[in-house]
N, C-alpha and C positions, 0 to 999 in steps of 0.2 A: 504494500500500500504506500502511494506517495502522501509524503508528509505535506503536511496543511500548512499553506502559507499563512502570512501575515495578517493580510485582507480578508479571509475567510477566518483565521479565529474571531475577529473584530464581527464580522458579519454575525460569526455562530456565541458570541459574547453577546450580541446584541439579540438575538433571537430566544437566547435563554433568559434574558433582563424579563422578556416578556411573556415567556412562557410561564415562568415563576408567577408574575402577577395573576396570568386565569387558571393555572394548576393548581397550587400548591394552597390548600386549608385547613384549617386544624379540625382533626377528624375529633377532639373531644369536645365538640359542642354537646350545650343540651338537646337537641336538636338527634342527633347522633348515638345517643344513649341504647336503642334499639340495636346497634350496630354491634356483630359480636366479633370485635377484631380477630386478628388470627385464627379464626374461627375457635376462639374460647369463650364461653362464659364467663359471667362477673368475678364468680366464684376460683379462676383457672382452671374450671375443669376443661376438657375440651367438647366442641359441640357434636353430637352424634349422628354420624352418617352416614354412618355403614356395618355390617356385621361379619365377621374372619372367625373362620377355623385354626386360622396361622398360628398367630404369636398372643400373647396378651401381657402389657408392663402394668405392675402394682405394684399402688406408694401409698395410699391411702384408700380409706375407708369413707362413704358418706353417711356418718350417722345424726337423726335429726336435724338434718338441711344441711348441715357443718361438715367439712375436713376433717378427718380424721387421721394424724400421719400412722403412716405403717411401715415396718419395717421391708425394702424393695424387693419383688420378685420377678422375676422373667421366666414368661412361659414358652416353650415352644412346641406346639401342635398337643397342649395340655399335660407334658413335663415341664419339670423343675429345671432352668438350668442346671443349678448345681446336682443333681438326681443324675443329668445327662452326663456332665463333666466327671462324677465321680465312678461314672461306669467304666466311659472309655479309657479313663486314666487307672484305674482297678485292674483292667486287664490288657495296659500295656499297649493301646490301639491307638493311633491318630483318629482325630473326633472329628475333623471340618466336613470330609467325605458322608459319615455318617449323619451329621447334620443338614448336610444338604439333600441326604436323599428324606430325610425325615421333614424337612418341611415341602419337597416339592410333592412327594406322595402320602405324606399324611402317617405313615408308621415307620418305626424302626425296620429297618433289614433284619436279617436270618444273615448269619455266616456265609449264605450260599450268594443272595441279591444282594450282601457288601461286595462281598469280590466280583461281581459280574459288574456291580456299578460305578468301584474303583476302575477295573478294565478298561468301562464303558468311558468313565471321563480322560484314562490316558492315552486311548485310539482319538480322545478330542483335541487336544492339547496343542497338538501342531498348528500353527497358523495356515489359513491357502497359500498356493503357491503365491509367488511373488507378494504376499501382499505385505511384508516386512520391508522390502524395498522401496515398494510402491507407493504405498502408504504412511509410513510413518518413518524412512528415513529420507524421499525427497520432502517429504512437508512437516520435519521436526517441530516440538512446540517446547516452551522455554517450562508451559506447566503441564505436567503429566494427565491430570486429569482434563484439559482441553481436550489433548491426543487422545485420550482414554474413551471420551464421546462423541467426538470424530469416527476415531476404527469403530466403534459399534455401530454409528450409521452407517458406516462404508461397508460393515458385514453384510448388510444386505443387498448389495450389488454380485457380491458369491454364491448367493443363498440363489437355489433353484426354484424354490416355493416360498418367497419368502413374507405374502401377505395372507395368507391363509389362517386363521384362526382357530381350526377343529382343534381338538386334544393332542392327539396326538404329535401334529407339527407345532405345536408352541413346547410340547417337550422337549423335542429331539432341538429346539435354536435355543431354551433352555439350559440344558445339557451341554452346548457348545460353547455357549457363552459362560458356563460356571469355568469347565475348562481354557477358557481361550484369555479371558479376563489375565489371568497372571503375567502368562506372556507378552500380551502386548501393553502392560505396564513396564515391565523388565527392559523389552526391547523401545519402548518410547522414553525409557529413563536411560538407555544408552546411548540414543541418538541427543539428548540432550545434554549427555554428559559431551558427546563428541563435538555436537555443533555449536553450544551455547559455553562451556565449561574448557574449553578447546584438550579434551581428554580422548584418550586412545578407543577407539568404537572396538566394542568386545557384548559377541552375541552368543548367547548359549542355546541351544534347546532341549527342551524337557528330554528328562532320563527316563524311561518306563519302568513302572514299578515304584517312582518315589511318587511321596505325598504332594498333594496342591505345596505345604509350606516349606517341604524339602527341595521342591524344583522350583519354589518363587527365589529360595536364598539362593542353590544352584544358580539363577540365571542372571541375579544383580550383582554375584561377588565376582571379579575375572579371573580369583585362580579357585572357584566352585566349592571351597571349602566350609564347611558348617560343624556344629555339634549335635547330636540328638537332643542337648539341653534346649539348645537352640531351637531346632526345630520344633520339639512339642511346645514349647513359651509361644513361638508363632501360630502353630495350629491353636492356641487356646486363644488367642488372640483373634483369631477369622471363627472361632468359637461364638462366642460373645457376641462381636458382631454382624453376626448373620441376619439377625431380624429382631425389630424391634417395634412390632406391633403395625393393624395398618393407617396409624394416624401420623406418622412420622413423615417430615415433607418429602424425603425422597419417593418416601412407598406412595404416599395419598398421590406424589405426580403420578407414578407409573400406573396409579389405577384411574387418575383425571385422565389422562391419554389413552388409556386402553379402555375405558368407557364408549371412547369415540368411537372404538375397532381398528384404529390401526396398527401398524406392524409391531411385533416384538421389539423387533431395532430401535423404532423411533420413543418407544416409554422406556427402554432401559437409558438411551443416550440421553433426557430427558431428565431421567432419574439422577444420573451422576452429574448432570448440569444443577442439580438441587443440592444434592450431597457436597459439593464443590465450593457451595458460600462459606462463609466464615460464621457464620449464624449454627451452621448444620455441621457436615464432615468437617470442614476447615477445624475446628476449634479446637483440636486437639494442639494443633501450631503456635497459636492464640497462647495456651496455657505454657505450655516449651518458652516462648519467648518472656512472658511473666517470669519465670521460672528462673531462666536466666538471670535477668534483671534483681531481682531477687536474691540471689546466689551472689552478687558482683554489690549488692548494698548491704546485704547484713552482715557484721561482720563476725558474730559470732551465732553461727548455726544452732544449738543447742540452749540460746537464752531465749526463755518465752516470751518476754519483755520487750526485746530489739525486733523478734520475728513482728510480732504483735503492733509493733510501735509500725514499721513498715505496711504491714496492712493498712493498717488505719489509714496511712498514706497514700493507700493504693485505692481505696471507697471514697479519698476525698477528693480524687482529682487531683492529688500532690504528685502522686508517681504511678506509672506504670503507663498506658498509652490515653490518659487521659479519660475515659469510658466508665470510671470508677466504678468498674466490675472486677471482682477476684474469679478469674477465668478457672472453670473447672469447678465450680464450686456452686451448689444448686440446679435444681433439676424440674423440668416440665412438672413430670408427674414425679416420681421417689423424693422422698422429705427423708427419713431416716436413713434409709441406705441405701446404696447403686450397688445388686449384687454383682455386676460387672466389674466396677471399681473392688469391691473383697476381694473379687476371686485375682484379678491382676496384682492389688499388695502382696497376696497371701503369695503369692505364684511366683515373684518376681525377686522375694528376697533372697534365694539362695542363687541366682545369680547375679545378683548386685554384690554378692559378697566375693565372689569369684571373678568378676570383674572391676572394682575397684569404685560401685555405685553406691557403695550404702549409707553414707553418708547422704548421698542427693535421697535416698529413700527415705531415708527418716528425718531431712527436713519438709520433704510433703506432706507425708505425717505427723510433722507438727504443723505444718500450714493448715491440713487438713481440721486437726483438732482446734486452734485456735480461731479459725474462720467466719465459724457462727460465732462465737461471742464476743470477734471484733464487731462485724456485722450489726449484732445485734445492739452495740454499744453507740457505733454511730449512728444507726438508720432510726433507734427507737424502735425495727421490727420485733418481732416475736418467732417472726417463719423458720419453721422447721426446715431445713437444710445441710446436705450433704454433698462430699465428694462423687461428682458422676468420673464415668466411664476415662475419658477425655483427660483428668488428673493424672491420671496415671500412667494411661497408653504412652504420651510421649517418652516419658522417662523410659517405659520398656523397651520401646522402639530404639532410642539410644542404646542401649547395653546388647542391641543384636546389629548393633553396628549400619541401624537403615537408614538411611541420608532422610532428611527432614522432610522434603519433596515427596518420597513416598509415605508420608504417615495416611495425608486423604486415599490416596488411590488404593492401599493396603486396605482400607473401608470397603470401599467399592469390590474390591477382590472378595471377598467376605460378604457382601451384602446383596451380589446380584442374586443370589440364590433364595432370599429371599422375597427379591423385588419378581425373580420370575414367579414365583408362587404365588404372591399377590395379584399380579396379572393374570396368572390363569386364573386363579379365583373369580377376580372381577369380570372376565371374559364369561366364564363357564356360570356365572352366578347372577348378574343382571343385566338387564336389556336396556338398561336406561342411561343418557350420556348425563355426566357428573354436571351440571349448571348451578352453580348459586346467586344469589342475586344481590345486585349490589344497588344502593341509594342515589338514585341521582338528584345532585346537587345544582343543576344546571337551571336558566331561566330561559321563558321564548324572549326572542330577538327577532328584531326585523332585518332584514338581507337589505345591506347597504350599496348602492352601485360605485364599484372601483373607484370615479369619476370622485367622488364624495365621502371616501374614507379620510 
C-alpha cells in the first residue's frame, strides 16, 4: 500500500473533525437505559441467547435476584475440567487430542476411536501443496494471527466442497483445520521471523505419531528439541483453552456467521479476527507487559507493602499503561476462582523451579493475592475477584521458551476445536440468522440540494 501523503491526511483529519460530530454519543443517556451493552445485563450477567450442549463456565450463583460468587468451574460437554485433566494425566496420555474429539462429538473415545482419531488428525496435519509458499511466505505478516485468518480463508480455495453444510462435510474441514491450525502458525511465525526479524527461514513438518503440542514445539524451535515436561505443560495449556462456553466473543462470532450459512472458512477466520483484540485473546500480552513493568519497579519482590504500594499505582493511572486496570485480574463471569488459572499455578511450579522462574511465580502470587484488597481499597468496590486464565499463561509461555507473538495464536490453536463445534451446533440446531436490534438515534432531515449545502 502507498503511503498517504500530506494532502490527504489533512483531507482524512478533516473528514474525521466531522464525522466525530454526527457519530460519536454517549451511549449512557437516560434515554438509553433499555440498552443492554455488551449484551449484559444491569446485573453483569450476560443476556440469553442461545442454548449449547458444549461447554458451560461457572462463577456464580443467582440467589434471590442477587450474585452469588462461587467458587469457578469449567464444563466440557458436562465434565469437570479438572475430572478430564486428572484422567489423562492419571494415565500418562496427552489430553488436547482427546478433548477435541470430546467436544466435536459429544463423548469421550474408547482406546480404539483415540487412536483412529489421533491417526485421523496426523494424515491432516500436512498443509496442501504449495500453499506454505504460496500463501504465507510470498504474503508474510508482521502478526501471526492476521496470517492465521488469512490461511483459513485461503483454505477454502483447496477445499473441493467447500460450502456445503451437511454433517458430515463441516466434520471432515473440522478435522483439518484442528490439525492444520499448528502449522500454519509455526510456518507464519517463520516467515516473520525471516522477513520482519531479518532471521534464518527454518521450516519443519509435523513428525507422525507426535502430539498437536509435540509437533507445535517440533516446528517453532530450529534445532526441534523439547522435553516431555514441556510438552504435557503445552498440551494442558490447548487443554484449558479449548472452549469456553458459547457466549464468548470469539465462539458467539463463529455462531453470528454460521447462522447466516456460510462457509466453515469464513466463521473460523472470523473467529480468530475476534480472539485477536486485546479485549479477548490478546490479553494474555497485556498482562506479560504489566508484568514486566512491575518486575523492573518493585524493588523488593517479597515485600507486600512495595508490591501493594505499586498496584495502587497501577488503579490510579500513576503507572502501568495508563487504563488503571490490573491486567489478568477479574473475570466476566468467575469471582472466586479461574479453574484454568489453578490448574496452570498448580502445573507450572515445578518447572519454574527447573528453569530459573520461581521467583517470577511467586511474585504473581502475591500480585494475585494482594489484588483484590488493593482494588478494593481504592475503588470503594466490594467485587468478588480473581486471577483469570491470562495471569498466568504468559509467564508459562515464557518458561517453554515461546516468543511473545505466539501466546494469541497458541489460543487459536486450542480453541478452533471448539469454535468448530459450536458451529456445527448452530448449523445442525437453528434455522434462524442471529439479528439483534439496535436503537436508533437518528432524526428525519430534509435532503438539501448540493447547490445549498
Amino acid at each position: 500500500m502507498s503511503p498517504v501523503n500530506s494532502s490527504s491526511n489533512e483531507l482524512i483529519h478533516s473528514l474525521c473533525t466531522g464525522l466525530k460530530n454526527s457519530t460519536v454519543f454517549d451511549i449512557n443517556t437516560r434515554d438509553n437505559d433499555s440498552i443492554k451493552r455488551g449484551l449484559r445485563n444491569a446485573d453483569g450477567t450476560g443476556v440469553m441467547v442461545g442454548s449449547t450442549k458444549i461447554g458451560s463456565v461457572q462463577g456464580y450463583a443467582i440467589i434471590d435476584g442477587e450474585k452469588s460468587p462461587l467458587e469457578g468451574r469449567l464444563i466440557y460437554r458436562g465434565y469437570d475440567i479438572n475430572q478430564l485433566i486428572a484422567g489423562f494425566t492419571r494415565e500418562k496420555r496427552f489430553g488436547f487430542e482427546e478433548i477435541c474429539y470430546l467436544l466435536l462429538f459429544g463423548e469421550l473415545p474408547n482406546a480404539e476411536a483415540y487412536a483412529a482419531f489421533r491417526q485421523l488428525l496426523s494424515d491432516n496435519m500436512n498443509l496442501p501443496r504449495g500453499f506454505t509458499e504460496d500463501m504465507i511466505l510470498k504474503a508474510p505478516s508482521s502478526n501471526i494471527m492476521n496470517k492465521l485468518a488469512r490461511s483459513a480463508l485461503v483454505l477454502y480455495s483447496y477445499d473441493e466442497n467447500p460450502d456445503a453444510t451437511d454433517l458430515e462435510n463441516m466434520v471432515r474441514q473440522s478435522i483439518q483445520l484442528v490439525a492444520q491450525f499448528p502449522l500454519i502458525v509455526a510456518h507464519a511465525y517463520a516467515a516473520k521471523v525471516h522477513y520482519f526479524d531479518n532471521g534464518s527461514l527454518v521450516l519443519h513438518w509435523p513428525v507422525p505419531g507426535y502430539s498437536i503440542a509435540e509437533n507445535f514445539l517440533h516446528a517453532i524451535r530450529p534445532d526441534s528439541k523439547f522435553t516431555e515436561e514441556e510438552a504435557r505443560l503445552l498440551d494442558l495449556c490447548l487443554v484449558i483453552h479449548a472452549e469456553h462456553g458459547g457466549g464468548n466473543n470469539s465462539a458467539f462470532t463463529c455462531r453470528v456467521l454460521s447462522s447466516s450459512g456460510t462457509d466453515t472458512y469464513s466463521a473460523i477466520a472470523a473467529a480468530v479476527g475476534s480472539l485477536k483484540g486485546p479485549k479477548h485473546g490478546g490479553a494474555n500480552q497485556r498482562v506479560s507487559a504489566m508484568f514486566d513493568e512491575i518486575k523492573a519497579n518493585v524493588q523488593d519482590w517479597e515485600d507486600d507493602e512495595e508490591v501493594a504500594a505499586y498496584l495502587e499505582k497501577i488503579l490510579r493511572k500513576e503507572a502501568g499503561d495508563g487504563s488503571g486496570l490490573i491486567y489478568g485480574i477479574g473475570h466476566a463471569i468467575y469471582t472466586k476462582s479461574d479453574p484454568r488459572a489453578l490448574v496452570l499455578k498448580h502445573s507450572a511450579r515445578s518447572l519454574a523451579e527447573k528453569t530459573g522462574y520461581l521467583k517470577e511465580l511467586e511474585l504473581l502470587e502475591r500480585i494475585e493475592r494482594l489484588a483484590p484488597e488493593v482494588f478494593a481499597r481504592v475503588t470503594g468496590s466490594d467485587k468478588v475477584m480473581c486471577a483469570n486464565v491470562d495471569f498466568y499463561s504468559g509467564l508459562v509461555y515464557r518458561m517453554l521458551n515461546i516468543p511473545e507473538e505466539l501466546f494469541t495464536p497458541l489460543f487459536a490453536i486450542a480453541r478452533v476445536s471448539g469454535w468448530c463445534a459450536h458451529r456445527i451446533e448452530e448449523v445442525m440446531t437453528s434455522n434462524r440468522i442471529i439479528r439483534p436490534a439496535y436503537k436508533s438515534l437518528t432524526q428525519s432531515r430534509v435532503y438539501t440540494p448540493m447547490a445549498k449545502r
